[in-house]
N, C-alpha and C positions, 0 to 999 in steps of 0.2 A: 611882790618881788619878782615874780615868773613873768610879770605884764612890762617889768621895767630889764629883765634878762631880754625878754624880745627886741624891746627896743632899742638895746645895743648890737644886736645882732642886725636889723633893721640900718643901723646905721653903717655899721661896718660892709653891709651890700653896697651902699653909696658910695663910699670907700672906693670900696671896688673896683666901681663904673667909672670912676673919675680920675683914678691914679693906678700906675703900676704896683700892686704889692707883692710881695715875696710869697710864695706860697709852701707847704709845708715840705719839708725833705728837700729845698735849695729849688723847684721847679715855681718859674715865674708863669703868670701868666700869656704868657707867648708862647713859651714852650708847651703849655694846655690845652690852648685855646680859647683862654678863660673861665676853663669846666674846673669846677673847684667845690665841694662837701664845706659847709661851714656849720659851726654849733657852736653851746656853748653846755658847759659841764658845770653841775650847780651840785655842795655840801646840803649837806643834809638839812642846813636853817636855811636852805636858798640862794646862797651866796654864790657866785662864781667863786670858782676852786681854781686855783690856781696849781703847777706841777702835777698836771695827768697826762699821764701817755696815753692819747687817742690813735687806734692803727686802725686801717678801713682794712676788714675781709672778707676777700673771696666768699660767696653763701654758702658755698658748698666743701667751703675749705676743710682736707683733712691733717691736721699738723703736721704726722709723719709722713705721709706718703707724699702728699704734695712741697711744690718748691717754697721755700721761706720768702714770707712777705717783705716783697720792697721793703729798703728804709724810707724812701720817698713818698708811701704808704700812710707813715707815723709821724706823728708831730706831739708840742707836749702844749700844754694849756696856759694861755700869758696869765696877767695878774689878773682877770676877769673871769678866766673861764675861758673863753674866747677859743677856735682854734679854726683853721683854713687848711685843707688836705685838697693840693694840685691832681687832678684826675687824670692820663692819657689814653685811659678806653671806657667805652661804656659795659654796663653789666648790672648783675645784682649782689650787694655787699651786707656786710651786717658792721657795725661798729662794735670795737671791742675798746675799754676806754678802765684805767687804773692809776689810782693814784700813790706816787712814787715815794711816800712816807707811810702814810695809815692804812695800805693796799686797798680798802671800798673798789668798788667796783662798778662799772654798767654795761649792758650789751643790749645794744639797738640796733634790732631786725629788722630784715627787709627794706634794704637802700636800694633802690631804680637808679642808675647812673645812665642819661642819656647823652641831649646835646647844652644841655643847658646848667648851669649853675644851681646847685642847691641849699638851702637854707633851712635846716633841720630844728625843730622845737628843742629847748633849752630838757635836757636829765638829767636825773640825780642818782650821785653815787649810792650804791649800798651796801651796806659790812656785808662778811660771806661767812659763806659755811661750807661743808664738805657733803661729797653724795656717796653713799657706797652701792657699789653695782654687785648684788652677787653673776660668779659666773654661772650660764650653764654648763650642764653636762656636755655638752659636743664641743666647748671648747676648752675642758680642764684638761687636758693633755697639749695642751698648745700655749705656747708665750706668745705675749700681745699687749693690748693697751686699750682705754677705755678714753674718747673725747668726746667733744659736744660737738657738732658739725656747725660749718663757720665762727670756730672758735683759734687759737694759736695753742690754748693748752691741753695735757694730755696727760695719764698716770700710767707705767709699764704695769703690767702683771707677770708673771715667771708661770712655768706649768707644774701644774697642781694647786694653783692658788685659790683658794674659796670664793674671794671679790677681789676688787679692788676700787681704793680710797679716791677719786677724784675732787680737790679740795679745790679752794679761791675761785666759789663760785656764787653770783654775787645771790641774793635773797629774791625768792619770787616765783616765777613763772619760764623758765627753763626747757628747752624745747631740742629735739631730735640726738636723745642720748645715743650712740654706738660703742659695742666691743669691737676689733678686728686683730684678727691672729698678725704674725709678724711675718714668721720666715713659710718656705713653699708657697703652693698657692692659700691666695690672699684670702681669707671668710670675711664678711663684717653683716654684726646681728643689729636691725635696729630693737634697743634692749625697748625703750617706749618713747611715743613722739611728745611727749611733755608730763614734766613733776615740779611739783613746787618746792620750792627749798626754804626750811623754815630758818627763822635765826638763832631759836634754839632748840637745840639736839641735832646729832646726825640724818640726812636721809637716807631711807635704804629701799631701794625697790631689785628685786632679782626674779630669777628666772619665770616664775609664778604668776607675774607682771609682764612679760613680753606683749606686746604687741605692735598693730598695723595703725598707719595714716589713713581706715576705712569710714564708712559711712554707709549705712544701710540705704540706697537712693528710694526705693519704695519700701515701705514696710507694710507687707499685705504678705497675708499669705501665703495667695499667688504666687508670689517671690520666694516663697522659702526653697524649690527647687528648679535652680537654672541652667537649661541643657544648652543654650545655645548663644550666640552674641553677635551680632554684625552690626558696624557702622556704613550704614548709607554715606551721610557727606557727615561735617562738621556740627552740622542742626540736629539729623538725625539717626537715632539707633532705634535698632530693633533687637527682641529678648522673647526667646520659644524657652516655654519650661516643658516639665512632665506628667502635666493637669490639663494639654490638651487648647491651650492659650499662647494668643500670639502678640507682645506689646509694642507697640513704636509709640521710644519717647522723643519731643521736637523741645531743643536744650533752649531757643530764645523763648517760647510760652511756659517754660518750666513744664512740658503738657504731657499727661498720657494715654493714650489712647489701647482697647483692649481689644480683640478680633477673639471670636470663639471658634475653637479650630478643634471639633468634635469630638474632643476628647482625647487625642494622639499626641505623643508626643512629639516633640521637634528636635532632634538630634543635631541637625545644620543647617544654617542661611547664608545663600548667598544671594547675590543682586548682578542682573544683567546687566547689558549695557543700554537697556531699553528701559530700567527703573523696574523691571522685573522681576520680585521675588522666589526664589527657588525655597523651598523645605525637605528636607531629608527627615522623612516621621517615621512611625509605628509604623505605618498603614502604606507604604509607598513613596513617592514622591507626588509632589501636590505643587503650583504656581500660586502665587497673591499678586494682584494688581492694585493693590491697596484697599478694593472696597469687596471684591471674590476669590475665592478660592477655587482651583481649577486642579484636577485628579487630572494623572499622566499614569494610568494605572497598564494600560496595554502599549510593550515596548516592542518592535522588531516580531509581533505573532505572540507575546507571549503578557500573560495577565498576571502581573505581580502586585502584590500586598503585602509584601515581607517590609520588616525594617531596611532605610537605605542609609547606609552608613555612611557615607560620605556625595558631596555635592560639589562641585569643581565648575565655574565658569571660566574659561581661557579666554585670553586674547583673542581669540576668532570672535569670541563670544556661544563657542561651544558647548554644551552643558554634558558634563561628565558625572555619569551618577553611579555608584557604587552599592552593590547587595552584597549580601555573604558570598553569593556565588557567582555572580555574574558582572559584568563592567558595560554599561554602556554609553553611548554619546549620541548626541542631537540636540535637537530643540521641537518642544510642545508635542507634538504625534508623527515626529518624523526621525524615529530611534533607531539606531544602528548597534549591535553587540560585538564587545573584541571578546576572543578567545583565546583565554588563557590556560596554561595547565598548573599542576601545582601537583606537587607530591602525593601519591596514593591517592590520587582522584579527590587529593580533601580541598574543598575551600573556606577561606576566614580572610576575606579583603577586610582593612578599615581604613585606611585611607587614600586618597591621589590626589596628585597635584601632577600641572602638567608646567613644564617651565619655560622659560626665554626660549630654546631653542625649538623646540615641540616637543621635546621629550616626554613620555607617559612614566611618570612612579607609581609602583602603586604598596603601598606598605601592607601586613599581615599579620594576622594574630596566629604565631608559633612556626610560618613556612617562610621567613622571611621576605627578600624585597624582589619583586618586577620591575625593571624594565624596559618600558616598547621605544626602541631605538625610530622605529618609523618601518625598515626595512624587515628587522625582526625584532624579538623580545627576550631576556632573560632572565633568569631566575637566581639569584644571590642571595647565599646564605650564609651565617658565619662559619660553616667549614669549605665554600670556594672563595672567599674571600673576603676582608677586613672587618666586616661588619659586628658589633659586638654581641647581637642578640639577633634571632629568629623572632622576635617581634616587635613590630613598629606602629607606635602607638601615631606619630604626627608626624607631616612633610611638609615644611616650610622652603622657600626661595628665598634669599637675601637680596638688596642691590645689584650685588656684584654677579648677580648667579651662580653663588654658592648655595648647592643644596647641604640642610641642618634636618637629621633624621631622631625624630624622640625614641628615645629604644624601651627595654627593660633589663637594659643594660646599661644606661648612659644616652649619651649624645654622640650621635655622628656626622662630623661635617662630611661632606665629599667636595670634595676638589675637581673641577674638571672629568674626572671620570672614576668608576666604582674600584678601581686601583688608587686612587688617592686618598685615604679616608683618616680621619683625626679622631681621635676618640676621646671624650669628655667624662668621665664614670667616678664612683666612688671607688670600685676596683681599681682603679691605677692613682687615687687620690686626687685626682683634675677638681673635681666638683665632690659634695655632701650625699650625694644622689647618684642611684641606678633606675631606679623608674619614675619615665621623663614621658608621661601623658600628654603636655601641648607646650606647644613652642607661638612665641607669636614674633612678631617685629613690628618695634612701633614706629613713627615717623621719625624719628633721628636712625633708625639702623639700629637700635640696639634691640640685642637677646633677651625675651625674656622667656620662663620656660615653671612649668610646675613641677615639684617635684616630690613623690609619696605625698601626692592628692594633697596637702594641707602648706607646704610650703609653695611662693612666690619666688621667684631667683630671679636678680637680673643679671647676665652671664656678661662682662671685658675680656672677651679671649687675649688681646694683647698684653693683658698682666695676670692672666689667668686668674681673675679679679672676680669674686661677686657678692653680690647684697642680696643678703637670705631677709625676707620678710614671713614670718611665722604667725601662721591663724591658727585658729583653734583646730584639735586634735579632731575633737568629733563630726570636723567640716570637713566635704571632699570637695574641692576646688578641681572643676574640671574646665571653663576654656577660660582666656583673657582677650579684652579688645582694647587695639590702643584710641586714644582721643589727641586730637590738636591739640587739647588745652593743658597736655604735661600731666596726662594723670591714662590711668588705665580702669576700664571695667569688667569685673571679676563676676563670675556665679558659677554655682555650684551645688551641691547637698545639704541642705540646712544651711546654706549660707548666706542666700538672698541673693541679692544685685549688689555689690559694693563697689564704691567711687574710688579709688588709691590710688593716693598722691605718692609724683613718681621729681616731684620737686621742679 
């Protein structure tokens, strides 16, 4: 029956190609370009069904918050099953597809809409059932709503509600459940990236069940603690834990390769503009050239072995390395030391970054922020000004050269200069979170940031917008890297190396 569904579908391309036809929602092929979704929707004995509303949506579609689906979108099923959806952009959709007596149901993921015409394999409807989501605790004080992502439908919840009932969902294999609050700034929890929905009894999966789109990428040991993360290009990352190991994995061999790096730990990598590895360890600062390991132990007269908390290559291709107490710059044995002061002669650097302009940050654990304008340096705290917290955990640069300060208070943008600062905290209700360990930016510009070691955030400042991804409690999740391929890499304490999908 499903060989002889093709076949009409097969014919109706011919169709097609030979004649003008109507396409759904009144858009012809001219108006298109010809780019047209075709299928067919088959009952449950195999028959083309006829009176089903097929709407193609958005992947990412959230009911409420996003604009309502074209009607040009939706078409309804002729006496075959049959239906033709006129396309005017390319993207990724899912089909959503209900029939207007019996309600059955299907949803058919991940549609590729390029240049060309498509011809989708004939599916079949299936009776539904209902999912109930218990809420958690962080959002029972909050009204909201429970949807599928890329779906049209949605259930409200009021606050104080225990779950709530998401029904007319078809049987099976169900994917990227979300809560998200309504009013203020926006939350949204992924509750789990897939549950089956059986035909009979309710499903119920709650709070107990959250989880991530992860994947353990090595499972060794090795990997249970990861200090560090850097991607080289698109092929390659490399991964320092705190077993004294240094890994680059190459993504077209699926390959990994191990370096024994005597024992110390790797705190931060970065990569010159020579393919030269920098390490921030235990034991000082050390280079890899891929096959040695090279100690940069005597800086400016002076022989250090302390931990180097942070490692900075600029634009010059400057190498900026950072101890508890001292900041210096060069490259291999030709070091220079800035001098800084800091309150009661105490020092606790842990970060820098130097940015667009040349400017020196340098963030601290409890004396708050430096910094070195070029001509001079200063010293900002939150009692001379905006800053929410005397400690600054990470210093990120955005595109635009907006610097994003991780606190233990929040997030602070700065604006153009340490008088213009925005503050992101659970204290003022912006964000779920006051301490903001690492901030990364992936290749689209967007925020992402940890927050209380076990949460993932991705921060939409423009709708004061984010997606809490939650791992487990007993994991500290300390940096992120983003990857070209839509996905970010995660390690941590007891966590491993994990792959998550960022869609």
């Amino acid at each position: 029956m499903k060989s002889r569904a093709r076949d009409i579908l097969l014919y109706l391309l011919l169709l097609l190609a030979s004649c003008s036809m109507e396409m759904g929602g009144g858009a012809s092929d001219t108006e298109t370009g010809g780019i047209a979704v075709i299928g067919q929707i088959l009952d449950s004995l195999g028959n083309g069904s006829e009176q089903v509303k097929v709407t193609l949506v958005p992947f990412k579609h959230n009911p409420v918050k996003d604009s309502a689906i074209p009607d040009s979108l939706t078409v309804v099923t002729d006496s075959n099953g049959l239906y033709s959806i006129g396309v005017k952009f390319s993207g990724n959709f899912n089909i959503e597809a209900v029939h207007l007596v019996s309600g059955d149901r299907v949803l058919i993921k991940g549609i590729t809409i390029g240049k060309d015409t498509i011809i989708l394999n004939p599916d079949t409807l299936r009776v539904t059932n209902s999912l109930e989501v218990i809420i958690p605790d962080s959002l029972k004080d909050r009204e909201g709503y429970g949807f599928i992502r890329g779906t049209t439908g949605y259930r409200n919840f009021s606050a104080g509600a225990k779950s709530v009932c998401i029904d007319s969902i078809p049987i099976g294999l169900v994917e990227d459940i979300f809560l998200e609050t309504k009013s203020g700034p926006h939350y949204q929890l992924l509750i789990t990236d897939s549950v089956t929905i059986d035909e009979i009894g309710e499903t119920t999966i709650g709070a107990g069940l959250i989880k991530t789109l992860y994947s353990i990428v090595v499972a060794s040991s090795s990997f249970k603690n990861i200090k560090s993360i850097k991607k080289e290009n698109s092929n390659t990352l490399w991964v320092g834990n705190d077993g004294g190991e240094l890994f680059r994995y190459r993504a077209t061999e699926n390959e990994w390769q191990v370096y024994n790096f005597f024992g110390y730990v790797i705190y931060q990598i970065d990569i010159d503009q020579e393919g030269l590895l920098w390490l921030a360890s235990s034991n000082g600062l050390y280079s890899f050239n891929g096959s040695n390991f090279s100690s940069h132990h005597t800086m400016a007269g002076q022989n250090i072995y302390q931990d180097v908390k942070s490692i900075n290559v600029d634009q010059n291709n400057t190498k900026w390395v950072v101890f508890d107490q001292w900041v210096f710059y060069g490259d291999k044995d030709n070091w220079k030391k800035k001098q800084y002061s800091l309150p009661n002669g105490t020092s606790s650097y842990r970060d820098i970054l130097i940015d667009k302009s040349g400017r020196i940050w340098i963030g601290t654990f409890g004396n708050g922020l430096t910094i070195d304008y070029g001509s001079h340096f200063s010293l900002y705290t939150k009692d001379n000004s905006d800053l929410p917290s005397d400690t600054i955990y990470t210093i990120k640069e955005d595109n635009s050269g907006v610097i994003w300060l991780g606190t233990a208070n929040g997030i602070a943008k700065v604006e153009d200069s340490i008088n213009n600062v925005t503050i992101y905290s659970n204290s003022n209700g912006s964000i779920n979170f006051d301490k903001i360990t690492y901030l990364e930016f992936d290749d689209s510009d967007n925020l992402w940031f940890i927050g209380d070691s076990s949460t993932v955030v991705n921060f939409n400042e423009s709708d004061e917008y984010t997606s809490e991804f939650l791992f487990d409690k007993n994991l500290r999740i300390e940096n992120i890297q983003s990857s070209e391929s839509g996905a970010l890499f995660i390690g941590g304490y007891g966590a491993g190396l994990l792959k998550f999908k960022t869609w």
